[in-house]
PABANU-618815 format. One record per residue: z, y, x of N, C-alpha, C in turn; residue number from 1. Coordinates in steps of 0.05 Angstrom, whole numbers, always signed. Each point is the difference from the previous one (the first is absolute). Layout:
% PABANU-618815
{{Z, Y, X}, {Z, Y, X}, {Z, Y, X}, NUM}
...
% end
This chain:
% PABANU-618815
{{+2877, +1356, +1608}, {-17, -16, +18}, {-13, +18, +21}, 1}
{{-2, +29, -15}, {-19, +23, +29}, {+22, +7, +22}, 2}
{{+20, -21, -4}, {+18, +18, +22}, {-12, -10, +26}, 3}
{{-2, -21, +4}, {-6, -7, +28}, {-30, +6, +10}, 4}
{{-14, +24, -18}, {-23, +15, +16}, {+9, +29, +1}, 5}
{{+20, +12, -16}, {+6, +28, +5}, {+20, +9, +11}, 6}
{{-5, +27, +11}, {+31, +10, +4}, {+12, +21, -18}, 7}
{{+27, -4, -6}, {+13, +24, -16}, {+26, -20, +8}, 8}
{{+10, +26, +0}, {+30, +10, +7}, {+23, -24, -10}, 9}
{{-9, -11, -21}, {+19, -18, -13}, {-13, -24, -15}, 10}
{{-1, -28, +5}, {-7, -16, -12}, {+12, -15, -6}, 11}
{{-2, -15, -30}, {+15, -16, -14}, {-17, -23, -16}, 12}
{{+11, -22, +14}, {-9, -32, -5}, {-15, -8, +22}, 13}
{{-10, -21, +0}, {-25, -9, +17}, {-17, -22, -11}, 14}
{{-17, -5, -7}, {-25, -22, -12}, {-20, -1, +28}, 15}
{{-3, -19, +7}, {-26, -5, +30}, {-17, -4, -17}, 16}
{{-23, +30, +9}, {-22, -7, -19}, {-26, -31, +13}, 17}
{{-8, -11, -18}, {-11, -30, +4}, {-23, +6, -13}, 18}
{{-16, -17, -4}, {-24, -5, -13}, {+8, -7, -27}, 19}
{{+19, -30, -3}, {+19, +0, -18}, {-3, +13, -18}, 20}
{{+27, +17, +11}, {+18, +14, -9}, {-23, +22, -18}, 21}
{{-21, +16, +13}, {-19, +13, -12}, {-6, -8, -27}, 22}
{{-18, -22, +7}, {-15, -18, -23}, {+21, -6, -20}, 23}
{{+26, -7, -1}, {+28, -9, -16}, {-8, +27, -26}, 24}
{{+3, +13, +19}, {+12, +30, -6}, {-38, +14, -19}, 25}
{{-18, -2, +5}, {-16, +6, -18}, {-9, -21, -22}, 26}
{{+12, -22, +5}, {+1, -12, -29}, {+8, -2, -20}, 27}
{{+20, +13, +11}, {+27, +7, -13}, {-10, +33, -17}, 28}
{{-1, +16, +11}, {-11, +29, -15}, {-24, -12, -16}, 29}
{{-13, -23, +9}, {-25, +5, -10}, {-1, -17, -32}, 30}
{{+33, -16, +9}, {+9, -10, -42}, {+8, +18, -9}, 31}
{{+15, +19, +12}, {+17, +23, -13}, {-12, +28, -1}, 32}
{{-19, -3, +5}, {-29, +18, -6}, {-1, +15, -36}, 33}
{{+3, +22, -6}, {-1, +15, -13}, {+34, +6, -12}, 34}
{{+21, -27, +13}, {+23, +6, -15}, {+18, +14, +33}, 35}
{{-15, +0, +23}, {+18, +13, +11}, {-10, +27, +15}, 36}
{{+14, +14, +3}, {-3, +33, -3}, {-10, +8, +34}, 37}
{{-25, +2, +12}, {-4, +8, +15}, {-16, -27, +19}, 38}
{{-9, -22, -24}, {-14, -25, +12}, {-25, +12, +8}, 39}
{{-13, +20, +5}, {-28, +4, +6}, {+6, +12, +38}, 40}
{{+19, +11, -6}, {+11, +12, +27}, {+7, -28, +15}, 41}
{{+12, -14, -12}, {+12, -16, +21}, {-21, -24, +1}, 42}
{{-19, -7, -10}, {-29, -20, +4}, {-14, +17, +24}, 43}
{{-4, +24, +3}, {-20, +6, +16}, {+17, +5, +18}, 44}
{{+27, -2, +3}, {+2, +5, +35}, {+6, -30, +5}, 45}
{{+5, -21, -11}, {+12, -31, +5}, {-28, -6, +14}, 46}
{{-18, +6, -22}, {-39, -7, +7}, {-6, +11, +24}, 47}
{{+10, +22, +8}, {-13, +10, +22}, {+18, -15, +31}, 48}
{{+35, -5, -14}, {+14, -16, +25}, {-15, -31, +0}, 49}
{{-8, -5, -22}, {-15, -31, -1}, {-17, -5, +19}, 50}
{{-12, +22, +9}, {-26, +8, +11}, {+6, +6, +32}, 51}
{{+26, +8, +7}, {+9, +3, +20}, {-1, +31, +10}, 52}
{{-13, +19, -15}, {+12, +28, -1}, {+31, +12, -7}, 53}
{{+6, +2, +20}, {+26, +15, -6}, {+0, +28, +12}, 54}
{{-28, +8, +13}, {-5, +31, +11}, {+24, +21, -24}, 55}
{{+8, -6, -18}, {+12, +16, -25}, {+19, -10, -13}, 56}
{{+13, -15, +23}, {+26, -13, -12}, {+27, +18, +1}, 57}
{{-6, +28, +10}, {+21, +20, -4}, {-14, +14, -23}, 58}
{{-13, -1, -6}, {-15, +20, -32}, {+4, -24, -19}, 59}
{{-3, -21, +10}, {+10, -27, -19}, {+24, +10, -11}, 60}
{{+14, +0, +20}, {+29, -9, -7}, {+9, +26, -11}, 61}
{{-7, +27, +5}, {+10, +24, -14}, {-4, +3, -28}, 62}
{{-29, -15, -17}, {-18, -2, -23}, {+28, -11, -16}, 63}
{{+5, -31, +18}, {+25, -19, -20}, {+24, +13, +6}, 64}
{{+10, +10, +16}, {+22, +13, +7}, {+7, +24, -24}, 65}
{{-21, +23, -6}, {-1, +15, -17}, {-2, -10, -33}, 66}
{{-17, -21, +4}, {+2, -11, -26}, {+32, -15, -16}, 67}
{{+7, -7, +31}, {+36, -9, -11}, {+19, +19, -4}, 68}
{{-9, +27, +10}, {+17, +31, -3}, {+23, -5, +32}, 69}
{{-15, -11, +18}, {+13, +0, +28}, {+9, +24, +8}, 70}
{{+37, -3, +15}, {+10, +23, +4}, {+4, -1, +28}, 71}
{{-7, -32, +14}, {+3, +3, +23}, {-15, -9, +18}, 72}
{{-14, -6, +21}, {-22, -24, +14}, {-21, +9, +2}, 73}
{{-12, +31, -12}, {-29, +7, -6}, {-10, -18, +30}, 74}
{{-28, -9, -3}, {-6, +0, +30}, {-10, +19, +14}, 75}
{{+1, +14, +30}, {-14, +19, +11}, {-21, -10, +22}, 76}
{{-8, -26, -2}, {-22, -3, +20}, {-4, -33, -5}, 77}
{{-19, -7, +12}, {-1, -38, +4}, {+6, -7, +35}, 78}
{{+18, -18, -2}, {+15, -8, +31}, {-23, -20, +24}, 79}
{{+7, -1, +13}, {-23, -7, +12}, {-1, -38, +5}, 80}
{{-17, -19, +10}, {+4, -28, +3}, {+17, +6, +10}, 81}
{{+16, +11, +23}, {+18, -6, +20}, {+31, +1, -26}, 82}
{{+2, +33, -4}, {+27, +5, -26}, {+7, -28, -20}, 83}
{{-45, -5, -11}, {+17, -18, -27}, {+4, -24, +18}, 84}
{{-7, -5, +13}, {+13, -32, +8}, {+29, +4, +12}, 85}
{{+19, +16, +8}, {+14, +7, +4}, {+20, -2, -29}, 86}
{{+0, +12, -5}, {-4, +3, -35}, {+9, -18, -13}, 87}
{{-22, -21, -5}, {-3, -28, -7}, {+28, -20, +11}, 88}
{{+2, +7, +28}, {+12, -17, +14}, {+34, +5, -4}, 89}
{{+10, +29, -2}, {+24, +9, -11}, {+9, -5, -23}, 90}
{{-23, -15, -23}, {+5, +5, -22}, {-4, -25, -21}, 91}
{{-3, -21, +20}, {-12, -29, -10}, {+22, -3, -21}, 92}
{{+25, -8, +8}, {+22, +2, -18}, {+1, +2, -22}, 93}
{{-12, +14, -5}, {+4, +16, -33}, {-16, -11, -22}, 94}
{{-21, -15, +16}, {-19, -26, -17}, {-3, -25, +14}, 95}
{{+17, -22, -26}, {+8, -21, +10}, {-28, -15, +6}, 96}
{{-19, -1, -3}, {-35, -10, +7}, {-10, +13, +15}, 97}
{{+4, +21, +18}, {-12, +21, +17}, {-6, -6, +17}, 98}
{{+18, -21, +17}, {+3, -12, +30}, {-25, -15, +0}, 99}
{{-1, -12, -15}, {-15, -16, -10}, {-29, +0, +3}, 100}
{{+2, +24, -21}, {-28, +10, +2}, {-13, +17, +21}, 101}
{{+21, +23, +12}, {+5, +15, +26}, {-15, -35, +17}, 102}
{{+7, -16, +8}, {-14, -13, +19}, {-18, -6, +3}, 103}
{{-4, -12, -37}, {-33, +0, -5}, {-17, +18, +14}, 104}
{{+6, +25, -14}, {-20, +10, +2}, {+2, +20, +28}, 105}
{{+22, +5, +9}, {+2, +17, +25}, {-6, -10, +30}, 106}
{{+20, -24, -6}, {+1, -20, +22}, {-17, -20, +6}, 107}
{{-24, -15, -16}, {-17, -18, +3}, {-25, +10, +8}, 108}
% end
């Protein structure tokens, strides 16, 4: 989901991050809380994207990146409004609800 705030060399998948999509996603760690391996890491950076901080969405994404034993994608910086909407726009495709939400929230 940090792809469309960072840059590195190689990215693979795409999720448009949402409000949603956020909130989905820490309810979810926050059932599977003590049975899944690295749920404290991934609450406090969802909490802080909840919040609308992503100043550390390339230290984000290196934290879970490392924690999955990533061999490729490290990030080396965060892209700018101009890159991620660019970004966003190359890459709707790849999530069938994106467009969707991409309007919501980009376009309205």
């Amino acid at each position: 989901m940090s792809h469309q705030k960072i840059e590195a060399d190689i990215k693979r998948g795409f999720y448009l991050i949402t409000d949603e999509r956020i909130q989905w996603l820490i309810e979810g760690v926050e059932q599977a809380r003590g049975e899944m391996p690295g749920g404290e890491v991934y609450l406090d950076i969802l909490n802080r994207w909840s919040q609308g901080d992503f100043s550390r969405a390339d230290e984000d994404h290196n934290v879970i990146w490392n924690m999955q034993n990533g061999e490729i994608g490290e990030a080396t910086g965060i892209l700018s409004e101009e890159e991620e909407r660019s970004y966003i726009e190359a890459n709707l495709s790849q999530d069938e609800t994106a467009y969707e939400e991409y309007r919501d929230v980009y376009l309205d």
